[in-house]
C-alpha positions in Angstrom: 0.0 0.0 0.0 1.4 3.4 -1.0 1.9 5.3 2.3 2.2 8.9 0.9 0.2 11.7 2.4 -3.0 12.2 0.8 -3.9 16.0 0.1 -6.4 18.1 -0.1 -7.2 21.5 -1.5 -10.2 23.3 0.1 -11.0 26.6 -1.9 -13.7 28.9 -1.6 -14.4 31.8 -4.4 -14.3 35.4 -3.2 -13.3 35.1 0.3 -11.6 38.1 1.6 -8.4 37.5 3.8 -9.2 38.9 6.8 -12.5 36.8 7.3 -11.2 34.3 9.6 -11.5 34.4 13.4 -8.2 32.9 13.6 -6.9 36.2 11.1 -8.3 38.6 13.9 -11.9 39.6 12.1 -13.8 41.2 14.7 -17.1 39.7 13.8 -17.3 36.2 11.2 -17.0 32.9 13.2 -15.2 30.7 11.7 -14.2 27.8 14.8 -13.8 24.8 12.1 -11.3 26.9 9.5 -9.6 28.2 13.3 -9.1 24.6 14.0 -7.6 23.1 10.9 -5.7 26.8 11.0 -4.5 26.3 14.1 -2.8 22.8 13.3 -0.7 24.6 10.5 0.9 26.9 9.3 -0.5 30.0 8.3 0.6 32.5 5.6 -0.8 36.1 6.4 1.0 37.5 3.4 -1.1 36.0 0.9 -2.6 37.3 -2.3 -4.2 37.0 -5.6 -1.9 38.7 -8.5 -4.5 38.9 -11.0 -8.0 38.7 -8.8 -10.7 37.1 -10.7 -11.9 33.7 -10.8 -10.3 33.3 -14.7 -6.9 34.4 -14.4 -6.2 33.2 -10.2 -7.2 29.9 -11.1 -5.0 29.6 -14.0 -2.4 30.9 -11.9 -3.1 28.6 -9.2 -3.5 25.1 -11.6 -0.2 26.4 -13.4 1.9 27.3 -10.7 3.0 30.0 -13.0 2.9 33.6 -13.2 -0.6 35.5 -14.6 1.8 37.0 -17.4 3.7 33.9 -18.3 -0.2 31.8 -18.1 -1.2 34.3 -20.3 -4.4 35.2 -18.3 -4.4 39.0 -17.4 -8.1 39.2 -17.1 -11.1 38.1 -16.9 -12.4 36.3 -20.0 -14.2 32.9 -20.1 -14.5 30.9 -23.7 -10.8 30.6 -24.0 -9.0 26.6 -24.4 -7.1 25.8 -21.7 -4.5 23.7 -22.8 -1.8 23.9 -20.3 0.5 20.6 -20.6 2.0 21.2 -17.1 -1.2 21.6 -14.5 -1.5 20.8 -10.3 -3.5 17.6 -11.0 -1.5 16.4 -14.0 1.4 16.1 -12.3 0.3 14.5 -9.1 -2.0 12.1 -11.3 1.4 11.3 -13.0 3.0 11.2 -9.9 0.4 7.7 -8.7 -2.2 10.0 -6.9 -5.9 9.7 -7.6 -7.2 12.8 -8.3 -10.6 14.4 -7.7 -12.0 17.5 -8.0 -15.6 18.7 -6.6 -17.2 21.9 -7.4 -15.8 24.9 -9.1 -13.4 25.3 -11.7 -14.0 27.5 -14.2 -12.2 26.2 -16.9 -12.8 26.1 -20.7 -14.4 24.1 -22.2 -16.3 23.6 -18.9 -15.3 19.8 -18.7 -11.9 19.7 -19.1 -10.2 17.8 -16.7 -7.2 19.9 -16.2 -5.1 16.6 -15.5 -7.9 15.1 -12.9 -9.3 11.6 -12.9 -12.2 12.9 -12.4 -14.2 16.1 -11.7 -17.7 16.3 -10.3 -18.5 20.3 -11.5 -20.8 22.9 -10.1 -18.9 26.8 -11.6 -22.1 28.8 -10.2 -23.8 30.6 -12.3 -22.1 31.9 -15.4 -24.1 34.4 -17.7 -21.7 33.2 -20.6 -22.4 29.7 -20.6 -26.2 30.1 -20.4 -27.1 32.5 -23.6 -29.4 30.7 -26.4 -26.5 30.8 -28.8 -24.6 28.2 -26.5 -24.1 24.6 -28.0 -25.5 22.0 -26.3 -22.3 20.1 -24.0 -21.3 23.6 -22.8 -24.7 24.6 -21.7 -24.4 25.3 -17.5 -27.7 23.3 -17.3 -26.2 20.4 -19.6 -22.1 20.0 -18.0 -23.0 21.4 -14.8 -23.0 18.6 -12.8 -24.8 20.2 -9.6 -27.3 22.3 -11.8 -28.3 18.6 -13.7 -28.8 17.4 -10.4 -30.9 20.2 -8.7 -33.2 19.6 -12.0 -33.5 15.9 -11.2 -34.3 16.6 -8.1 -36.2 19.4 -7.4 -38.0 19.6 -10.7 -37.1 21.0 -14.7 -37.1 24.6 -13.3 -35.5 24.7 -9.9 -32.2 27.3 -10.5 -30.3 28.9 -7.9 -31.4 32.1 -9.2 -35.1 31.6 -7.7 -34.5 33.4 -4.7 -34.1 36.3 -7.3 -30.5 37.2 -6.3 -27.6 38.2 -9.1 -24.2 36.2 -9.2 -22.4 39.4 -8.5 -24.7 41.5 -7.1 -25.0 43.2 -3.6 -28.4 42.1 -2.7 -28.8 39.2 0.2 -31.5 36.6 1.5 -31.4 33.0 2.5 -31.8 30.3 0.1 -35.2 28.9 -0.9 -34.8 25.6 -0.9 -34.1 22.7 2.1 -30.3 23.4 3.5 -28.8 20.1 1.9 -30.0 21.2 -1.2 -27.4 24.5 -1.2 -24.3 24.1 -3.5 -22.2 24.3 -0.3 -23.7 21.2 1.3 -23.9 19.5 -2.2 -19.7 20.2 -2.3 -19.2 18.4 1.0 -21.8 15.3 0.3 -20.3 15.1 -3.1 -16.6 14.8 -1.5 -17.7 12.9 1.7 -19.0 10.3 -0.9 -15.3 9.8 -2.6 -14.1 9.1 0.7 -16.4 6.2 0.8 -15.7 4.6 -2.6 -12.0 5.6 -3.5 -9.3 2.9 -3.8 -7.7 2.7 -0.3 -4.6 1.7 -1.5 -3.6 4.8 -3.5 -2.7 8.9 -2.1 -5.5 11.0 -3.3 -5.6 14.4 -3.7 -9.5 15.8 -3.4 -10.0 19.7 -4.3 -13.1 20.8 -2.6 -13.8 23.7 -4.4 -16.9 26.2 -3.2 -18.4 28.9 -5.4 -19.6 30.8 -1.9 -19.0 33.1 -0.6 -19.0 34.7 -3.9 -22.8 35.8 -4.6 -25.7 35.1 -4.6 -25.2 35.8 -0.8 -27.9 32.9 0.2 -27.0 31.1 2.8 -29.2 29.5 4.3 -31.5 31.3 7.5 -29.7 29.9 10.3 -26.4 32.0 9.3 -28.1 34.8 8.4 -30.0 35.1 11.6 -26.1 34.9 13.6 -25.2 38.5 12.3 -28.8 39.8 12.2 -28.5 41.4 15.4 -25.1 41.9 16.0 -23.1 45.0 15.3 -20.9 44.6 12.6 -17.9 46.6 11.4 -18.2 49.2 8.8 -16.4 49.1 5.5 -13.1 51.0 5.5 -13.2 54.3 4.0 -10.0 56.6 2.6 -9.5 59.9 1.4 -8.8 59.3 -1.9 -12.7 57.1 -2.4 -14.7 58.4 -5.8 -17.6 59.3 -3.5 -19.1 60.5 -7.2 -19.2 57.7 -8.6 -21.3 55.5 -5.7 -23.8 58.6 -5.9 -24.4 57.8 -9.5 -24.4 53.9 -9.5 -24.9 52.8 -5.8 -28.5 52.1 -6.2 -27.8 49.9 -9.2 -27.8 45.9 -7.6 -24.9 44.4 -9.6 -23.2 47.6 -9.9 -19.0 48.0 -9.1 -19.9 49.8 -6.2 -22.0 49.2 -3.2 -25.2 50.4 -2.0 -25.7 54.3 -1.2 -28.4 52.9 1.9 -26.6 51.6 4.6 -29.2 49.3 5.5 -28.5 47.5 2.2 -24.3 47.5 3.0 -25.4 45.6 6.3 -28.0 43.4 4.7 -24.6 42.7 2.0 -22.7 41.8 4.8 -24.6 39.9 6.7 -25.3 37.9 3.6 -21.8 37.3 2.8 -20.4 36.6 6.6 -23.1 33.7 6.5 -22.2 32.1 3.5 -18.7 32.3 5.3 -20.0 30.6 8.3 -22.0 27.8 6.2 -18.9 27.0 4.7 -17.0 26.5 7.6 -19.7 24.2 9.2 -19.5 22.1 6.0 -16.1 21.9 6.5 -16.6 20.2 9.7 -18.5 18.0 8.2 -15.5 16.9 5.8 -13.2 16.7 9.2 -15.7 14.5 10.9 -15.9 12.1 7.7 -11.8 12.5 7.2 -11.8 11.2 10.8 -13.7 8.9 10.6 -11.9 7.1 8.0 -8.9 7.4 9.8 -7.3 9.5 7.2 -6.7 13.2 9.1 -2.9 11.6 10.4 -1.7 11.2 6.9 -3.6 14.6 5.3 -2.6 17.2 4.7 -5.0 20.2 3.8 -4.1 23.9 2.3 -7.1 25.8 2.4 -7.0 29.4 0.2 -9.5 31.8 -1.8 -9.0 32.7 -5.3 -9.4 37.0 -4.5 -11.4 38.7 -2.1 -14.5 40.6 -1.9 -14.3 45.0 -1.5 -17.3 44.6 0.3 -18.0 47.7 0.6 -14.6 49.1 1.2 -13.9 52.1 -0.2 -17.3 52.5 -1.9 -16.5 49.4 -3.9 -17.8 45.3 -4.0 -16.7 42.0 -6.0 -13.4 42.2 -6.6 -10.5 42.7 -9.7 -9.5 46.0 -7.8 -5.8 46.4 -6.6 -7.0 46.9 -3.0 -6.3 44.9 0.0 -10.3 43.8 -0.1 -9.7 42.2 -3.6 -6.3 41.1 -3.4 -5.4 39.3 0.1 -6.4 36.0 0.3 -6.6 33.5 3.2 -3.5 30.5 3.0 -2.7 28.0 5.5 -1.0 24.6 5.9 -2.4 22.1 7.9 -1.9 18.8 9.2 0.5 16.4 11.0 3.8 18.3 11.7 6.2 15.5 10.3 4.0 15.7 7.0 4.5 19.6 6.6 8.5 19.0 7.6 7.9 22.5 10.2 6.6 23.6 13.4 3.0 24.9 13.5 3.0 28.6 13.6 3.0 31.8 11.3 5.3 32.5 8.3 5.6 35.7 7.1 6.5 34.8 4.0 5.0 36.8 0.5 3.0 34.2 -1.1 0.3 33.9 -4.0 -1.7 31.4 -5.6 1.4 29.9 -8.0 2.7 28.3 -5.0 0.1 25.8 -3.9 1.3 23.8 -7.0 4.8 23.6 -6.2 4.1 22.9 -2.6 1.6 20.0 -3.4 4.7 18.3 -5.3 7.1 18.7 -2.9 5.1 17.0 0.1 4.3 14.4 -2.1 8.0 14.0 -3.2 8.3 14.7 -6.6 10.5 17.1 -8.3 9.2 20.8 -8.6 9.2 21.3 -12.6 11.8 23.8 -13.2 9.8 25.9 -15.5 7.0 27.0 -12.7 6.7 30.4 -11.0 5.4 29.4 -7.7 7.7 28.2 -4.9 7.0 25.3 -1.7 5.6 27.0 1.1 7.2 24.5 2.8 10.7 26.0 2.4 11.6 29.9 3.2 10.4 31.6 0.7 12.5 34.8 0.4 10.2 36.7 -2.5 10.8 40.4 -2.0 7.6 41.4 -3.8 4.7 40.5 -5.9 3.6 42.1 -8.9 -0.4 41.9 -9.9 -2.6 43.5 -11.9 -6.2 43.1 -13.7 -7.6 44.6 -16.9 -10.8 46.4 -16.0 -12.8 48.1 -18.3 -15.5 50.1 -15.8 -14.4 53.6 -15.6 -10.7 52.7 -17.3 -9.5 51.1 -13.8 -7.2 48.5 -15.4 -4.2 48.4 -13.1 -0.7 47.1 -12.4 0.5 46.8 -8.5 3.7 46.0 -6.8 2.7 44.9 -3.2 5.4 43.8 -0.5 5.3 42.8 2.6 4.7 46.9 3.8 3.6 48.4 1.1 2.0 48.8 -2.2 2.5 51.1 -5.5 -0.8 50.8 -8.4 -0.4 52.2 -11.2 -3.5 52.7 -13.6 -2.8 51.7 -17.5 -5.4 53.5 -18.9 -5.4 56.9 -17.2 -1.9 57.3 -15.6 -3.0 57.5 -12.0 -0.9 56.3 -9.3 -1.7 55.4 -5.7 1.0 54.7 -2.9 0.0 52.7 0.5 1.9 52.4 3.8 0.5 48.6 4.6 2.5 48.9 7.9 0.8 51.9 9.1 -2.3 51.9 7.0 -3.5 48.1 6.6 -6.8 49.6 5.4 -5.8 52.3 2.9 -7.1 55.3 4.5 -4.2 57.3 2.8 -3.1 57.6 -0.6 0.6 58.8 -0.1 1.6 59.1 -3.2 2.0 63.0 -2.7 3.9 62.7 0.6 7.7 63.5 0.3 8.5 60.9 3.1 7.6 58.2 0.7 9.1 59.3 -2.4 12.1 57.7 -2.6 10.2 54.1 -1.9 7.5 55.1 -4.9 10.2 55.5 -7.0 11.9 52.2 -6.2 8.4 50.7 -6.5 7.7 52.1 -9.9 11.1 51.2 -11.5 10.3 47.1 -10.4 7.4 47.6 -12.4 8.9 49.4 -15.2 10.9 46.2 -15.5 8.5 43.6 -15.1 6.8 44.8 -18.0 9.7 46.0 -19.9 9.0 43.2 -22.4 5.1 43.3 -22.0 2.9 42.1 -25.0 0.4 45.1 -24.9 3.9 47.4 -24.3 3.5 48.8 -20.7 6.9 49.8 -20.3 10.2 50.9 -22.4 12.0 49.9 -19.6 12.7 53.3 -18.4 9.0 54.7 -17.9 5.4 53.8 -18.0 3.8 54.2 -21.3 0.3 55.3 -20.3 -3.3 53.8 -23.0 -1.6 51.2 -24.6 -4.2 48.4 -25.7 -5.4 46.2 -23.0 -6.1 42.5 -23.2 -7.5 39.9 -20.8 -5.4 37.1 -22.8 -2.4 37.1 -23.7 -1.2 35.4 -27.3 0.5 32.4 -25.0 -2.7 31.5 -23.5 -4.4 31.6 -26.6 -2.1 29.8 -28.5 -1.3 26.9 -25.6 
């Protein structure tokens, strides 16, 4: 029998990373994530370098770069045919691989190098229009949608309740609790526990499309923040308080709500979905136990991006903000699996490293030609560079973000912005006019300058910033792969 650790990825889509009791939020509960958190190691330097679903979970089943995977923004209906991927190379490697839930891949049942994948995306506006053949219909290789049909009848969707996949608006879901996509997920996973081959590692991603919306939890985790006081969204002196006065009452706008009634009805909604998770997530741990499997796992659990929610008069995500960016990371599992001491590590680390550190545990040598690094060893990374085309009110952006700071620089219009993380972890203060920081802008500027010195749509000469050159969400190597 092959003794090597089994793994497993836990991912949620669009959870910000502070929303962990264990990272210090004063108000979601999170006591099952705190647990497996707590029996790790945990990385409060994480981030997203290019944060939408797309181009983070390319980044994340490459192990590479979002420039050098090609994916810069978002933009669904493009092949992926990477040969290198996280599941290829552990399936070549003798592990079974399974993945349940979202992936968000094209077309929407490629295997990326799984065995096998048992799909639920959420609901994606692109794969649903009439002009959509027939295999790549949501309804048709959705595997989670085909079964809500089945069983609740030919027109239960998740969008009964009336909510939009990336709107603001919140209420609990409709149907009975082990019906939600979150609990589906978990049975869906607990069930490949029960009929894998017990001889060989696995690796099981379990992959949720909450807490991104529909915020619809179900009523029991809504009615745990309905009477509590929450903390209000952060708020700087640089906000467009403009533009939320002309949009804010629009429900899948890029802002929040003007009513603040509404921004507490948005977080409530998305702290619950939150808190569902978690308590599915027990679930797993009690099946994992129960199997006798939890000494010889080892779990990472991470986010693709964040959620603004509400900071800075903004919500979803693809913004260069702290909101949208930081992502939860941790590590967990039996100390002589992980090789280190349970504690914190400071380290800089993004979504290309998951890959690298999944082969290393499981022994295997890290492919020379990927990005990402093993979170198991010191990673010395200095900075990170991210950035997202974004067409809404010409907000595509570059950043440089270290452990203390940040420098963004928008593409389209010129504008910089400048962040003291150390003293200002919620971006009050643009600084980008204050002398103190000048000489640190510049340094920050000139790494960008060179990381897109050779840039397809030609950011850089590699002495300045060449401001509204043509944007793209995907690059000629992704397209091409």
């Amino acid at each position: 029998m092959d003794r090597r650790p089994n793994i497993i990825l836990i991912m949620t889509d669009e959870m910000r990373g502070d929303c962990m009791g264990f990272a210090g939020h004063p108000d979601v509960k999170t006591p099952y994530l705190d647990s497996l958190a707590s029996k790790g190691i945990y990385f409060p330097n994480a981030y997203s370098s290019c944060p939408t679903c797309v181009p983070a979970r390319a980044v994340l089943h490459t192990g590479l770069s979002q420039r050098n995977a090609g994916r810069v923004g978002y933009e669904d209906r493009v092949d992926w045919n990477y040969e290198c991927t996280m599941a290829g190379e552990l399936t070549k490697a003798g592990y079974y691989t399974q993945c349940v839930g979202k992936m968000h891949v094209h077309p929407l049942r490629n295997y990326l190098g799984f065995n096998n994948v048992i799909l639920h995306d959420g609901y994606l506006h692109e794969y649903r229009y009439p002009n959509v053949e027939y295999s790549e219909n949501q309804l048709i290789a959705d595997d989670y949608f085909y079964w809500l049909k089945d069983t609740k009848g030919i027109s239960a969707d998740v969008c009964n309740t009336g909510l939009d996949c990336n709107g603001w608006v919140a209420r609990p879901w409709m149907y009975d609790e082990m019906s939600h996509p979150t609990n589906w997920a978990v049975t869906q996973s607990i069930d490949f526990l029960r009929r894998r081959d017990p001889r060989k590692p696995f690796f099981l991603m379990t992959s949720f499309v909450r807490p991104h919306a529909p915020f619809d939890a179900p009523q029991y985790y809504f009615d745990l923040y309905r009477n509590k006081e929450l903390r209000k969204p952060f708020k700087g002196d640089w906000n467009d308080e403009d533009l939320i006065k002309q949009i804010g009452h629009r429900y899948n706008a890029t802002t929040g709500p003007l009513d603040p009634d509404l921004i507490k009805e948005m977080q409530i909604g998305y702290y619950a979905c939150i808190t569902h998770i978690d308590h599915q997530i027990g679930r797993l741990i009690q099946a994992l136990v129960e199997h006798k499997l939890m000494d010889n796992t080892v779990i990472i659990f991470t986010s693709d991006h964040g959620e603004m929610l509400g900071d800075h008069n903004y919500i979803q995500k693809a913004r260069p903000y702290q909101g949208s960016i930081h992502i939860p990371m941790f590590i967990s599992g039996p100390e002589e699996l992980l090789g280190r001491k349970y504690g914190i590590n400071e380290s800089l680390v993004e979504l290309r490293d998951v890959m690298p550190t999944f082969i290393d545990i499981v022994g295997e040598t890290i492919p020379e030609s990927l990005d990402g690094r093993s979170m198991l060893k010191n990673i010395d990374r200095s900075y990170i560079h991210g950035e997202h085309l974004y067409d809404f009110e010409q907000k595509s952006h570059q950043f440089i973000i270290t452990k203390k700071d940040k420098y963004v620089w928008y593409s389209q219009t010129g504008e910089e912005q400048y962040f003291n993380l150390e003293k200002d972890p919620h971006e009050y203060h643009n600084g980008i006019n204050d002398l103190e920081y000048k000489e640190r802008i510049d340094l920050l500027r000139s790494i960008l300058i060179s990381e897109l010195k050779d840039s397809e749509e030609g950011y850089s000469d590699g002495e300045k910033l060449i401001v509204g050159c043509k944007t793209k969400p995907s690059l000629s190597n992704a397209i091409m792969k």
